[in-house]
PLY file of the C-alpha trace (Angstrom):
ply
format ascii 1.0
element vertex 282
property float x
property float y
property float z
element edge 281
property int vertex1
property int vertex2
end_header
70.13 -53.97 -21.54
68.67 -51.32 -23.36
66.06 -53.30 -24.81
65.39 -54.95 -21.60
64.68 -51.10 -20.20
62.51 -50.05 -23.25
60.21 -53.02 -23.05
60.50 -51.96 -18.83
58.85 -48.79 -20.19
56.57 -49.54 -22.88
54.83 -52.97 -21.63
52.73 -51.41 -19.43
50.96 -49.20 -22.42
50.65 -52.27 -24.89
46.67 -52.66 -23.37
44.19 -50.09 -24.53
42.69 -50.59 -20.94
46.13 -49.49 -19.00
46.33 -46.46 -21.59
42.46 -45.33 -20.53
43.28 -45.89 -17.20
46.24 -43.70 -17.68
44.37 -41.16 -19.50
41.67 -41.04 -16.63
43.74 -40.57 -14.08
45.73 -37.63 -15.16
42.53 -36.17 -16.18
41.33 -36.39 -12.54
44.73 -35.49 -11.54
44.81 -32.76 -13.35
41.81 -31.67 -11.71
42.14 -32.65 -8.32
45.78 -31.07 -8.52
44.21 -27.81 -9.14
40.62 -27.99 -7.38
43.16 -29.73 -4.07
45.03 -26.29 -4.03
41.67 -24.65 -2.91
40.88 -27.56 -0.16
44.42 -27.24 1.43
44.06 -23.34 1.39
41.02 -23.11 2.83
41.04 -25.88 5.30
38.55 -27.94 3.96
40.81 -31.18 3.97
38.81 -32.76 6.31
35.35 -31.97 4.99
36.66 -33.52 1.54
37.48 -36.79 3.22
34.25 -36.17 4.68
32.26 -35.72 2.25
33.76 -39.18 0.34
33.07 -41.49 3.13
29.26 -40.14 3.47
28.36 -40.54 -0.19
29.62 -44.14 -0.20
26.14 -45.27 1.12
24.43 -43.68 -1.45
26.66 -45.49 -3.82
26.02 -49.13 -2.48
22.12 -48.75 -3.07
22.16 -47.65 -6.01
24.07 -50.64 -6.97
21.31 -52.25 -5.06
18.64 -50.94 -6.50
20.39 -50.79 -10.19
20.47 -47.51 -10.68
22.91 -44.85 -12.12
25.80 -44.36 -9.61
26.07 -40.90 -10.09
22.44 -40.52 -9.10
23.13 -42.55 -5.84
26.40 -40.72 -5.33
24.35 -37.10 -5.60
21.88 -38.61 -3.21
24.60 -39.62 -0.96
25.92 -36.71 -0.58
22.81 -34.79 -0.01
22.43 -37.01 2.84
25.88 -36.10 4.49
25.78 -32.47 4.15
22.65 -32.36 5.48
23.43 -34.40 8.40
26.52 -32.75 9.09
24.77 -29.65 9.17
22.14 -30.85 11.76
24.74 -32.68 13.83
27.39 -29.39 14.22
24.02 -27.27 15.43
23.43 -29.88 18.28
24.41 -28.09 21.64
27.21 -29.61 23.94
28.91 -31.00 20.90
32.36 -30.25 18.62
31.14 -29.28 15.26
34.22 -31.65 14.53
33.27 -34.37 16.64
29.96 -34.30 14.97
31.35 -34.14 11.63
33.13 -37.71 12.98
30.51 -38.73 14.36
28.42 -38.77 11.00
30.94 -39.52 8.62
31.73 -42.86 10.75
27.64 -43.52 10.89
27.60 -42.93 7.01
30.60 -45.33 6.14
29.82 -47.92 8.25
26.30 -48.04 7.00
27.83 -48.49 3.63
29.80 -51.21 4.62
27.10 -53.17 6.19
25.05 -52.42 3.12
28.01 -53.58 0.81
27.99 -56.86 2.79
24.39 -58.14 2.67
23.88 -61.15 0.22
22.02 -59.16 -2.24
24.86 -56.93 -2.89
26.07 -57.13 -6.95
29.79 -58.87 -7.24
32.27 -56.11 -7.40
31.05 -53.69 -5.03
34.40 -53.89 -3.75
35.44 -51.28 -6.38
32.94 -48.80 -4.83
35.52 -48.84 -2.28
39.33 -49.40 -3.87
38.23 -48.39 -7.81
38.39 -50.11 -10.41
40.73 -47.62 -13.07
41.60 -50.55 -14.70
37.96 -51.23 -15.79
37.14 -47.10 -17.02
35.01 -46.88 -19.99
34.78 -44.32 -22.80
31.96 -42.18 -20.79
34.26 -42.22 -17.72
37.00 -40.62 -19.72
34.28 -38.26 -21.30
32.82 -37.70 -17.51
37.00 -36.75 -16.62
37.37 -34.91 -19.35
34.50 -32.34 -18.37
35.41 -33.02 -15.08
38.99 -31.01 -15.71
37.52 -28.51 -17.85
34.76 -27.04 -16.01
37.54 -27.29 -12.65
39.82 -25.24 -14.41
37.38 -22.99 -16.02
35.86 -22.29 -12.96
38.80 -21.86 -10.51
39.96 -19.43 -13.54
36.54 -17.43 -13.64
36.61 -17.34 -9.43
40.58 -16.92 -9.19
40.62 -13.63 -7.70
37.61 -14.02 -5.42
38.91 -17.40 -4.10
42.30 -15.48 -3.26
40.16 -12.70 -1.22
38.11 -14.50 0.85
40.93 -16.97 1.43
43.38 -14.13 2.74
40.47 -11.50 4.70
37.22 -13.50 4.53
36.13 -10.78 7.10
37.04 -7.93 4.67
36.05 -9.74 1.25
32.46 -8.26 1.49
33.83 -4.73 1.32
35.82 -5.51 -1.18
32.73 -6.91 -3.23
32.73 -10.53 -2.86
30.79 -12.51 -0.63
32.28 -15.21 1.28
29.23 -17.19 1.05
28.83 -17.56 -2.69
32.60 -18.34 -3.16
32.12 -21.41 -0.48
29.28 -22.83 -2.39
30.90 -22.85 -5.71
33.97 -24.22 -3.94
32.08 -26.70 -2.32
30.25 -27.26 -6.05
33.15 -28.52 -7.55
34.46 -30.79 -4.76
30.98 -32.45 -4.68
31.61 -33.06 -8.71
34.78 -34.02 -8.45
34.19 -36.58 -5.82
31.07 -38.31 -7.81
33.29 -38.30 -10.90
36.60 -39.26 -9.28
35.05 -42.12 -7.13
34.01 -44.37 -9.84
37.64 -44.95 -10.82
39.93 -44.21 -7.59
37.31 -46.14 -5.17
35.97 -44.22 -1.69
38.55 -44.42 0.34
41.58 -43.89 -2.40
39.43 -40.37 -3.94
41.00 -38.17 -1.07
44.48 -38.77 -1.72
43.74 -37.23 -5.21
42.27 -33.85 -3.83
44.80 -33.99 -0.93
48.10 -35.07 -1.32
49.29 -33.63 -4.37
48.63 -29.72 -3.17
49.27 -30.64 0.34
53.16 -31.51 -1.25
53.15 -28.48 -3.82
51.90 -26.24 -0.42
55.74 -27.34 0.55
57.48 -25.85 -2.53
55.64 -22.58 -3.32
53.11 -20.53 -1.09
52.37 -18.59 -4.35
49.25 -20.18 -5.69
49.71 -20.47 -9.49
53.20 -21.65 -9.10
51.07 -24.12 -7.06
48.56 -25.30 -8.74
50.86 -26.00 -12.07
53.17 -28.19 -9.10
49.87 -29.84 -7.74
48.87 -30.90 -11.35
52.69 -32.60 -12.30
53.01 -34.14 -9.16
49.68 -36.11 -9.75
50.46 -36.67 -13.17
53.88 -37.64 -11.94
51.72 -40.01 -9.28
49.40 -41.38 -11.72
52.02 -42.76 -14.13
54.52 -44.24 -11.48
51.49 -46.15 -9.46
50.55 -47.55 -12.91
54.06 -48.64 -13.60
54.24 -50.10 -9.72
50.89 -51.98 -10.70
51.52 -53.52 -13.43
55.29 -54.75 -12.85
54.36 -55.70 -8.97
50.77 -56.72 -9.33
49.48 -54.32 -7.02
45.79 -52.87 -7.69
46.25 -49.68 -9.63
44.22 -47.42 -7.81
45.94 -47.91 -3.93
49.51 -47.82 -6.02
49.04 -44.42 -7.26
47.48 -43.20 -3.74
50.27 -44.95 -2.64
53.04 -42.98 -4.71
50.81 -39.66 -3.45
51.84 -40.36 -0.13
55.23 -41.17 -0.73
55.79 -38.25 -3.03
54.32 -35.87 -0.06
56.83 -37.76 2.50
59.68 -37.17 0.03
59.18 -33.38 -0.43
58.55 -32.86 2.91
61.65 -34.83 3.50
64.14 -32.64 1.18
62.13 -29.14 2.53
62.55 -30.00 6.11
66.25 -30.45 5.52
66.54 -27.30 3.10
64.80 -25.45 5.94
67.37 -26.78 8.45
70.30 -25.81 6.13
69.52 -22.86 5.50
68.84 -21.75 9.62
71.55 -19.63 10.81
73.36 -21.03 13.30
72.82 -19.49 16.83
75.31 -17.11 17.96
0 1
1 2
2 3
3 4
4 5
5 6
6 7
7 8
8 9
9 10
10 11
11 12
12 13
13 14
14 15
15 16
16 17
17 18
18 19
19 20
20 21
21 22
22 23
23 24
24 25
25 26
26 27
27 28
28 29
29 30
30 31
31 32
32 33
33 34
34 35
35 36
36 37
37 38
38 39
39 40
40 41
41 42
42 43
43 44
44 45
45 46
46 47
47 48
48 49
49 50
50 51
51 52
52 53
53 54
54 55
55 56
56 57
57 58
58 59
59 60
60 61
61 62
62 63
63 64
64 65
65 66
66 67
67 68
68 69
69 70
70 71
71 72
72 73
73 74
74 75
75 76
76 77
77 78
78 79
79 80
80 81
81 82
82 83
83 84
84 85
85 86
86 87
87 88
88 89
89 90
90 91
91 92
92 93
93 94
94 95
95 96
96 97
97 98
98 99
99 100
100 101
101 102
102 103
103 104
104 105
105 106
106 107
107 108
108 109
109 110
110 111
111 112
112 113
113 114
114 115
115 116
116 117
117 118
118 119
119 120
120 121
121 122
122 123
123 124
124 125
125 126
126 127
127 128
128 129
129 130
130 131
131 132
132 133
133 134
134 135
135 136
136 137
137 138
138 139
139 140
140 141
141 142
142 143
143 144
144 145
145 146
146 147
147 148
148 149
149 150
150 151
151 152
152 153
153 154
154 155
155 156
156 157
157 158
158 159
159 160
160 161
161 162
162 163
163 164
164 165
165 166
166 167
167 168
168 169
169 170
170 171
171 172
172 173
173 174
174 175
175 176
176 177
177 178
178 179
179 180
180 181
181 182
182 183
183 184
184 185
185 186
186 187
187 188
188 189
189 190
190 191
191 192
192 193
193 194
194 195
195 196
196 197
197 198
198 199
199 200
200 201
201 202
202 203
203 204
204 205
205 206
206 207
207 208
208 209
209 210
210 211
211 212
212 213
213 214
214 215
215 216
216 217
217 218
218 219
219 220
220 221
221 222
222 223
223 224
224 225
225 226
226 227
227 228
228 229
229 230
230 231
231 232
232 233
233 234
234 235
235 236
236 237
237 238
238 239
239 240
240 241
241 242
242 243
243 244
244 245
245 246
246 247
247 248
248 249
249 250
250 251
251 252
252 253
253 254
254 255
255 256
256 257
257 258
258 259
259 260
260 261
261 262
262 263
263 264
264 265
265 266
266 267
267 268
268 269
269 270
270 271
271 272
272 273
273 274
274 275
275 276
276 277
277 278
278 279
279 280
280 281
C-alpha cells in the first residue's frame, strides 16, 4: 500500500518534460498569484480576459507568417488596446459593451484565421497550451517573467496601495494615478505574452484571476494576500498536473480546472464561516 501511494506520487515527475512543465507553471503562478492581486483590486478582471482574447489574432499570424510569437502576441495586443480605446469613445455606446464588442471581433477573427488550410498543425495550443511541450527559453522567459513581477509590484507597492484606496487624492499625496495604471497595465501585457505560450488563450486568465480572486476571500490585507495568491497557484499547478497525468486530461485546462475548484471551495468554507459566525437575530 505504501508503495502503491509513493509510486501514486512520484510517477508523474519520472519525465524531465512533466518536471519543466511543473517548474513553468509555478513560475507563472508565482507571478500571476502576485501580479492577479493587483487585477482583482483594481477591477481590471475583465480587461485581463480582455486583453487575452484580443492578442490571440496576433498570435495565429504570426504562426502564419512564421514569425516569433511574442512579436505577433505584442502586435496583437497593440491592436486591442487600441481598438478598445476607439470603440469606448464612440457616442451612444457602453464603454463595456464596446470592450465586448471588440474582444468578440478579435477572437473570432482568430479563430477563423486558426481554421484556414494554411494554418501550421498545432495551432490548437495557441488556444488550450501546450505546458507539456515548454522548452528551456520558456522556463528562462518565466523565470524573468516572476522576477521583474515581483520586483516591480515591490518597487510600486506603496503607490499601487494609494491610488487603489483614494485614486482622487493620490495626486496630492504625490503619485499620479496615471503612471501607476500604465506600469500596472505593463506587466499584465508581459505576463499575458509570456503566460500564453504555455497555459493557451483561453486557460491564461484563470492564472491572473482565480488564485487572488480566492485569497481576496481569506485576507483583505494585501501582503497576507499576495503570499495566499502565490500557494494557492502553486497548490493549483501541482494538483492539475497530478489530475493530468493519472486521468489523461490535457495539463493546462486541469490546472485551470483545479483554479476554479479551489475558488468554489474557499468560497464554500467562507460563506459558511460568515454564516456561523452572524449573530442570531434577537
Amino acid at each position: 500500500m505504501t508503495l502503491a501511494v509513493l509510486s501514486w506520487l512520484t510517477d508523474p515527475w519520472a519525465e524531465p518534460l512533466t518536471r519543466r512543465a511543473l517548474l513553468e507553471v509555478v513560475l507563472l503562478g508565482v507571478a500571476g498569484g502576485a501580479l492577479g492581486c493587483w487585477i482583482v483590486f483594481f477591477n481590471l478582471s475583465y480587461s485581463a480576459e480582455s486583453l487575452a482574447h484580443g492578442l490571440l489574432p496576433g498570435l495565429v499570424g504570426a504562426a502564419l507568417l512564421g514569425l516569433p510569437l511574442l512579436l505577433g502576441g505584442a502586435a496583437g495586443l497593440l491592436v486591442a488596446a487600441l481598438a478598445v480605446v476607439f470603440a469606448g469613445r464612440l457616442e451612444g455606446l457602453d464603454r463595456d459593451t464596446a470592450v465586448a464588442v471588440v474582444v468578440t471581433t478579435l477572437l473570432g477573427l482568430g479563430v477563423l484565421l486558426a481554421l484556414t488550410p494554411e494554418t501550421p498543425a498545432g495551432l490548437q495550443s495557441l488556444l488550450f497550451g501546450d505546458v507539456l511541450g515548454v522548452s528551456d527559453a520558456d522556463l528562462v522567459l518565466a523565470a524573468l517573467l516572476a522576477i521583474a513581477v515581483l520586483g516591480v509590484l515591490w518597487i510600486v507597492h506603496d503607490r499601487l496601495l494609494v491610488v487603489g484606496f483614494d485614486r482622487l487624492s493620490a495626486a496630492g499625496l504625490g503619485v499620479r494615478p496615471l503612471l501607476v495604471d500604465i506600469v500596472l497595465l505593463v506587466l499584465l501585457a508581459a505576463a499575458l505574452l509570456v503566460a500564453v505560450q504555455g497555459l493557451g488563450n483561453l486557460l491564461v486568465v484563470a492564472v491572473l484571476i482565480a488564485p487572488a480572486s480566492a485569497a481576496r476571500l481569506v485576507t483583505r490585507r494585501m501582503g497576507p494576500m499576495i503570499v495566499a495568491s502565490g500557494a494557492i497557484a502553486v497548490f493549483a499547478a501541482a494538483a492539475g498536473m497530478y489530475l493530468s497525468f493519472h486521468a489523461g486530461t490535457a495539463a493546462g485546462a486541469s490546472i485551470a480546472g483545479v483554479l476554479v475548484l479551489t475558488y468554489v471551495a474557499v468560497a464554500a468554507v467562507s460563506g459558511f464561516g460568515s454564516r456561523r459566525l452572524r449573530p442570531a437575530a434577537a
